[in-house]
Backbone as CSV, one residue per row, in Angstrom:
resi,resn,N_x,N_y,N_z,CA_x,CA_y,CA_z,C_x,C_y,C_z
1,UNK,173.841,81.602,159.360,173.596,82.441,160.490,174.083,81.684,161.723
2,UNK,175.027,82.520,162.619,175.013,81.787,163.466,174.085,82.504,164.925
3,UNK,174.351,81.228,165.684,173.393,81.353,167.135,174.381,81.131,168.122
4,UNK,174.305,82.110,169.418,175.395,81.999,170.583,173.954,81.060,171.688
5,UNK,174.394,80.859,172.372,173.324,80.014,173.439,174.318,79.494,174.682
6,UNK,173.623,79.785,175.707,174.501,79.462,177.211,174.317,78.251,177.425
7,UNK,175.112,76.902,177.582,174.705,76.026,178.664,175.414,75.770,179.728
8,UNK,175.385,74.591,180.090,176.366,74.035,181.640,177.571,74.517,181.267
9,UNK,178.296,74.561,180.583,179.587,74.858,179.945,179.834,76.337,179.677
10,UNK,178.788,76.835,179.863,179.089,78.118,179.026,178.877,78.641,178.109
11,UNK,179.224,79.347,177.413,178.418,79.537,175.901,178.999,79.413,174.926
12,UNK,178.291,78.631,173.889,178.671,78.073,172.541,178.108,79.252,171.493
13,UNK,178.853,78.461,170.316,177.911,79.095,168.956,177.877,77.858,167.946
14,UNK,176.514,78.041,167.523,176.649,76.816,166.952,175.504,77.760,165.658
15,UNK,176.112,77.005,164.584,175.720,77.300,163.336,174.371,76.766,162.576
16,UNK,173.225,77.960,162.391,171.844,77.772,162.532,171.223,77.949,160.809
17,UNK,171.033,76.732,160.243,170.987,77.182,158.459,169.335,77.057,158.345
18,UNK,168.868,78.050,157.434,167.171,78.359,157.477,166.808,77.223,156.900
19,UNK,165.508,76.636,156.756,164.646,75.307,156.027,164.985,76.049,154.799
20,UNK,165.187,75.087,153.704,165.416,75.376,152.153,163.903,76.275,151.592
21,UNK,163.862,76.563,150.802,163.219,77.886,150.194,162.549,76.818,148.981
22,UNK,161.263,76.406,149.129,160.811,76.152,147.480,160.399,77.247,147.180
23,UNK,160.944,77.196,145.444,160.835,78.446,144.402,159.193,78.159,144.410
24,UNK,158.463,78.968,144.157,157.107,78.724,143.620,157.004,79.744,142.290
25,UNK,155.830,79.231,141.683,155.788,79.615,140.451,154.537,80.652,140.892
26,UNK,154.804,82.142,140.490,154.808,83.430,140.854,154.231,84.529,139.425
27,UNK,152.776,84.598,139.581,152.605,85.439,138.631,152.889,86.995,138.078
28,UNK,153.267,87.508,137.821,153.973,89.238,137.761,152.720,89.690,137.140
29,UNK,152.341,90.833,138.078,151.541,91.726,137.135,151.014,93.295,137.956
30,UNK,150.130,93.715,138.004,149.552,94.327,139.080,149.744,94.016,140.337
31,UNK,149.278,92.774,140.137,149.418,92.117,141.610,149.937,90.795,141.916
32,UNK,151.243,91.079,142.346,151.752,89.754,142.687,150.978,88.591,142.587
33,UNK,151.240,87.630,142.603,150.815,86.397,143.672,151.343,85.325,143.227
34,UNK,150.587,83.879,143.766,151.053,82.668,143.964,149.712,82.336,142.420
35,UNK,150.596,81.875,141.859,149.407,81.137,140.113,148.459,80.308,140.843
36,UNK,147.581,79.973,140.157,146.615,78.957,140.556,147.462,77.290,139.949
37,UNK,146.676,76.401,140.686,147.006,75.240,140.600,148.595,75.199,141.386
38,UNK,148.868,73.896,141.917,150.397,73.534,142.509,151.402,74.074,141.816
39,UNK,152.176,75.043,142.564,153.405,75.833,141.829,154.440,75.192,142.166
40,UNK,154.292,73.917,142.854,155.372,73.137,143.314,156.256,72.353,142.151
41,UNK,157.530,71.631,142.094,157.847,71.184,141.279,157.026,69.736,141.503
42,UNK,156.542,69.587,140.270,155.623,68.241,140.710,156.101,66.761,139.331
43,UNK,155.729,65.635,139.132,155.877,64.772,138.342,154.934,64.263,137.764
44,UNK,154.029,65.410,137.318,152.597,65.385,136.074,153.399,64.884,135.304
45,UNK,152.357,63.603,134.237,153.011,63.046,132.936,154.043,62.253,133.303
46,UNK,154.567,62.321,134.260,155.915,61.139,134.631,157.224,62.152,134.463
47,UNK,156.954,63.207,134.075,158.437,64.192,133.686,157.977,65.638,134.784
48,UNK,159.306,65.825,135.101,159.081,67.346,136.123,158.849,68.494,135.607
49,UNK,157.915,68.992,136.394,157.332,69.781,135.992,156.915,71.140,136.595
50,UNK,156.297,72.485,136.298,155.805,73.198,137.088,154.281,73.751,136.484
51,UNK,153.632,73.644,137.479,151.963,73.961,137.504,152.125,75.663,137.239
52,UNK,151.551,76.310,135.826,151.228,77.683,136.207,150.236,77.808,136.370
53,UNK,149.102,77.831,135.652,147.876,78.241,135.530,146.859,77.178,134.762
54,UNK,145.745,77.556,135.540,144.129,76.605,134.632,144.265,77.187,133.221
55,UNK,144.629,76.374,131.879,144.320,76.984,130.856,142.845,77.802,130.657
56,UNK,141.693,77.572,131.431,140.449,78.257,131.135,140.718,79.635,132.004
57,UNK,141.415,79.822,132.774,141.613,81.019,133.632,142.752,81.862,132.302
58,UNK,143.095,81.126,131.567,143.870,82.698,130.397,143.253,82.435,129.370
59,UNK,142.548,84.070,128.734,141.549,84.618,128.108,142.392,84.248,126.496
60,UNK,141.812,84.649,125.891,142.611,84.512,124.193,142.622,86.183,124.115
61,UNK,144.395,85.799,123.170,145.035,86.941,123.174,145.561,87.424,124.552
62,UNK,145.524,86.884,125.862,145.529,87.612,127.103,147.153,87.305,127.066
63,UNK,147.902,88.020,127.592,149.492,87.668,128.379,149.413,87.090,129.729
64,UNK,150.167,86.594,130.402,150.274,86.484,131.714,152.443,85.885,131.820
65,UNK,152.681,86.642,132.739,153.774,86.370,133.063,154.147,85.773,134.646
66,UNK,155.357,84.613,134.549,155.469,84.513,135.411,156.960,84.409,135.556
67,UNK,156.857,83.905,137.546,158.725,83.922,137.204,158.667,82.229,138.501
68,UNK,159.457,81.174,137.902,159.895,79.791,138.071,161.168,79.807,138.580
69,UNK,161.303,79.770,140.057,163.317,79.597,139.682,164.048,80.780,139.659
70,UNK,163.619,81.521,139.049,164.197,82.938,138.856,164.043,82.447,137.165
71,UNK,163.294,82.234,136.751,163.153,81.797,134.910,161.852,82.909,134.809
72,UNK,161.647,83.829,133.902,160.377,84.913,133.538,159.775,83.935,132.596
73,UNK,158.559,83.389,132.842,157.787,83.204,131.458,156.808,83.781,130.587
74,UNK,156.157,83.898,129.921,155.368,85.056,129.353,154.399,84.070,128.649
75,UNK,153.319,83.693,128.861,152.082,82.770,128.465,151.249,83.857,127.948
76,UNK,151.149,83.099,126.578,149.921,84.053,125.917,149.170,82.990,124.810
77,UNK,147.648,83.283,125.222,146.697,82.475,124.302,146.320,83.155,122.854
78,UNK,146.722,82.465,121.964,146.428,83.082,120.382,146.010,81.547,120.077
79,UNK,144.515,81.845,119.367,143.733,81.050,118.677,143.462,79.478,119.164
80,UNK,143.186,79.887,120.462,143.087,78.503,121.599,144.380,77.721,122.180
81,UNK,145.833,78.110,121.304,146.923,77.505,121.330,147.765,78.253,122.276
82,UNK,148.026,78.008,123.505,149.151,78.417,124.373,150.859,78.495,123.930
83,UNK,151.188,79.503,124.572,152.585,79.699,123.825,153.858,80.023,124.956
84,UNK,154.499,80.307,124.659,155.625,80.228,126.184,156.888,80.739,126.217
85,UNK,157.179,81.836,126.079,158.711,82.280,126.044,159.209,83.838,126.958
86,UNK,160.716,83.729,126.821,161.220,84.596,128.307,161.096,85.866,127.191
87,UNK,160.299,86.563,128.791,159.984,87.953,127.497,161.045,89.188,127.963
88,UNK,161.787,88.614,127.502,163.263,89.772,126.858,163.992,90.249,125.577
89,UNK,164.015,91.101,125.452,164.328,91.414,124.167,165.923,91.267,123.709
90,UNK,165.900,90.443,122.557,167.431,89.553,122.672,168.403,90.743,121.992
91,UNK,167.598,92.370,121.652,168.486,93.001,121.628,168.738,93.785,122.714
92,UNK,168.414,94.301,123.878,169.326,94.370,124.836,168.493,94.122,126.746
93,UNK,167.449,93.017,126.082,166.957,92.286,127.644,166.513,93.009,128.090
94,UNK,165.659,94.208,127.217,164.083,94.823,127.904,162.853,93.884,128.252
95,UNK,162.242,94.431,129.223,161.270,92.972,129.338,159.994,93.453,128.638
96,UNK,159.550,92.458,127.702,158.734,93.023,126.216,157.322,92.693,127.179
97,UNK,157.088,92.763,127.905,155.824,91.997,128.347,154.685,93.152,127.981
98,UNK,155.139,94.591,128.448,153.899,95.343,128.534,154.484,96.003,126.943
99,UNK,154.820,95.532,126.377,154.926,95.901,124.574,153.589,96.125,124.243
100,UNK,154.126,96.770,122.733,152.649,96.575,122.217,151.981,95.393,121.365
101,UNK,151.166,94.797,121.850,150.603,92.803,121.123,149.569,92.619,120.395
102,UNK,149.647,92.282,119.408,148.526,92.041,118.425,148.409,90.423,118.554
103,UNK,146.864,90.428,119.281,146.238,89.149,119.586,146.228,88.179,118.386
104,UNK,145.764,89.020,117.097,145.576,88.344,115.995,146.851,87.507,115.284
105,UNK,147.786,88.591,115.088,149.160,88.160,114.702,150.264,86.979,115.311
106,UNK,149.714,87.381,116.246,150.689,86.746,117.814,152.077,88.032,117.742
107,UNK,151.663,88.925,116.735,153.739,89.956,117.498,153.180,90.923,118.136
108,UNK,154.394,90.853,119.155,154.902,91.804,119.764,155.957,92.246,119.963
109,UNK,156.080,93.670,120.573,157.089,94.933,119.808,157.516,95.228,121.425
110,UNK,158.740,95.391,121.281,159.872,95.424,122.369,159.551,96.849,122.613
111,UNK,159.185,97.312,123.495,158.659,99.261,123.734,159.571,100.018,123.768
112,UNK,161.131,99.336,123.692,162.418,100.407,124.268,162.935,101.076,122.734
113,UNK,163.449,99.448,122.325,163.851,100.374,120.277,162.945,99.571,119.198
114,UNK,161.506,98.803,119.901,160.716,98.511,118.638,161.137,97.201,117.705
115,UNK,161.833,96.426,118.282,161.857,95.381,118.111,160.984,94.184,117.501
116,UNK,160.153,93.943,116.697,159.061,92.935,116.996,159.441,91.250,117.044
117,UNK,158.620,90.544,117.502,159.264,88.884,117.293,157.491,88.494,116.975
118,UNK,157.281,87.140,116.542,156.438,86.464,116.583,156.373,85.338,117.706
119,UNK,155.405,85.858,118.797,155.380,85.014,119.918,155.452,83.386,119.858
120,UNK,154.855,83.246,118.737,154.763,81.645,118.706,155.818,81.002,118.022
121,UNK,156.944,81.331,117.546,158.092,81.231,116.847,159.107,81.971,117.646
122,UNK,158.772,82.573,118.331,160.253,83.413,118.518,160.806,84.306,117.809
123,UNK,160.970,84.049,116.443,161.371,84.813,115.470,161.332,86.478,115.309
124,UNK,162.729,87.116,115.122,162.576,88.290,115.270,162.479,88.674,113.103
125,UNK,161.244,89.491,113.697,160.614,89.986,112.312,160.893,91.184,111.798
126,UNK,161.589,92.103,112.703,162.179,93.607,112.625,163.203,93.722,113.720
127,UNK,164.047,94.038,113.348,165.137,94.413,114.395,165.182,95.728,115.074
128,UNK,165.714,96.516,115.900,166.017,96.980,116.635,165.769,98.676,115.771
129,UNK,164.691,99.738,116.157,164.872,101.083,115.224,164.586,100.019,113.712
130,UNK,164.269,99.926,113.325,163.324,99.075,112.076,164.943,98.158,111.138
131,UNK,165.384,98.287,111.980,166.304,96.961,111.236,166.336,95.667,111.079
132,UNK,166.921,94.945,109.745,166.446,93.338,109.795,166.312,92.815,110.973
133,UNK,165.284,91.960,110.937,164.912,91.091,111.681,166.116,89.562,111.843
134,UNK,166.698,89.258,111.013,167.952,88.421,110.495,169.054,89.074,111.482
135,UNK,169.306,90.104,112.226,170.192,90.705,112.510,170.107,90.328,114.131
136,UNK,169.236,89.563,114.855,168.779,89.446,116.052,168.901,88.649,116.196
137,UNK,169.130,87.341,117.645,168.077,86.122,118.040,167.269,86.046,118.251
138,UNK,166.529,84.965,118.182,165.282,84.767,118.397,164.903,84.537,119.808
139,UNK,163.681,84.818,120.586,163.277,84.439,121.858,163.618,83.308,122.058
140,UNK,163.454,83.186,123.433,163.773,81.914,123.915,162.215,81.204,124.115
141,UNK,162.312,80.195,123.463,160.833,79.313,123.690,160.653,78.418,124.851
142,UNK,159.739,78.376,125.644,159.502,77.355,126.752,158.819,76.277,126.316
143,UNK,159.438,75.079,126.429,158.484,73.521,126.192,157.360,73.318,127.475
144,UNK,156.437,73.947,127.214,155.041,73.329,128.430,153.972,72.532,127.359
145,UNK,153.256,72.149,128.448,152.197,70.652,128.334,150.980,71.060,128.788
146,UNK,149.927,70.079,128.152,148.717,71.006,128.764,148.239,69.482,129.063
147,UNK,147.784,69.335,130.441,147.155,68.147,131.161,146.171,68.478,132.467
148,UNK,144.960,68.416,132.269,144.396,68.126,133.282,143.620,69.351,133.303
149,UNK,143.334,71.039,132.485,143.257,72.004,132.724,144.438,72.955,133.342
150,UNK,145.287,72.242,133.095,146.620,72.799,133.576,147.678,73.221,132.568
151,UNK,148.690,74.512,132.584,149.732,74.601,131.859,150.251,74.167,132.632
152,UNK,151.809,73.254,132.200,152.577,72.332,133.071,154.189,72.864,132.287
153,UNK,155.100,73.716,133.073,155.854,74.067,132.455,157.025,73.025,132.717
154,UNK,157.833,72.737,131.513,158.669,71.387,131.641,159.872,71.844,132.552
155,UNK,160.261,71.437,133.189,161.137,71.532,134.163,162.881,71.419,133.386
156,UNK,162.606,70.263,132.184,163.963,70.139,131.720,163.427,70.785,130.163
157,UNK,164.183,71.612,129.795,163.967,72.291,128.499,165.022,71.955,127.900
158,UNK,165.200,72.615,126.903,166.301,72.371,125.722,168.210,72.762,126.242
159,UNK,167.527,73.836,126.471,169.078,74.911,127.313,169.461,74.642,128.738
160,UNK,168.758,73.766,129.536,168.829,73.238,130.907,167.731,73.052,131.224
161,UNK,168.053,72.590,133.278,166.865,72.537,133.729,166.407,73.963,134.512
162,UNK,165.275,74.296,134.724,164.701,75.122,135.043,164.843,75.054,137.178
């Protein structure tokens, strides 16, 4: 952006760049907001990281999604064990979040052509209109950490950094 401004001389323009933007880690749902705990990129454990949520603040079986960076994550508690992956459907990047989820199982079903995967694997178990499951990729899994009452989402994952 630039800025014109008068002085002794006359008037200049001189080129005015905004303070940098930290991403914060951003829950999607009903209602926006900012997650609990530091959404900042922080160096929990000695490795970078991002703060989503108090593991006691997500229920079992509950979803919660967020977005890091411009990264969607999709946190869901099955059988005390936290789980972590971008909830898109790798057959054509519907966002599976409000699918239909069986707490017990851990799957859920892509709502557009019925897709299912197993949240805690990734693994697609039916493909697309009830076709192999073999015929798909699998979700993308997020590497997070649990320290302190905190999910701590890893900043450097497998496929880059976040």
């Amino acid at each position: 952006m630039e800025r014109q401004q008068r002085g002794e001389k006359g008037w200049s323009t001189e080129t005015v760049h905004p303070p940098p933007r930290r991403e914060a880690a951003r829950e999607i749902g009903a209602n926006t907001q900012v997650s609990g705990g530091d959404p900042r990129l922080n160096e929990a454990g000695g490795r970078p990281s991002f703060s989503l949520c108090r593991t006691s603040e997500l229920q079992e079986g509950e979803r919660r999604k967020f977005v890091v960076n411009g990264n969607e994550i999709l946190l869901v508690k099955i059988d005390g064990e936290i789980f972590a992956v971008e909830p898109m459907c790798t057959h054509d990047g519907t966002d599976i979040t409000r699918g239909k989820f069986d707490p017990v199982s851990g799957i859920i079903e892509c709502q557009k052509h019925f897709a299912r995967f197993d949240i805690r694997t990734g693994i697609p178990l039916v493909g697309p209109f009830g076709a192999d499951g073999d015929t798909q990729p699998p979700l993308r899994l997020y590497k997070i950490r649990i320290e302190n009452d905190h999910v701590h989402l890893e900043a450097n994952q497998e496929w880059g950094v976040i």
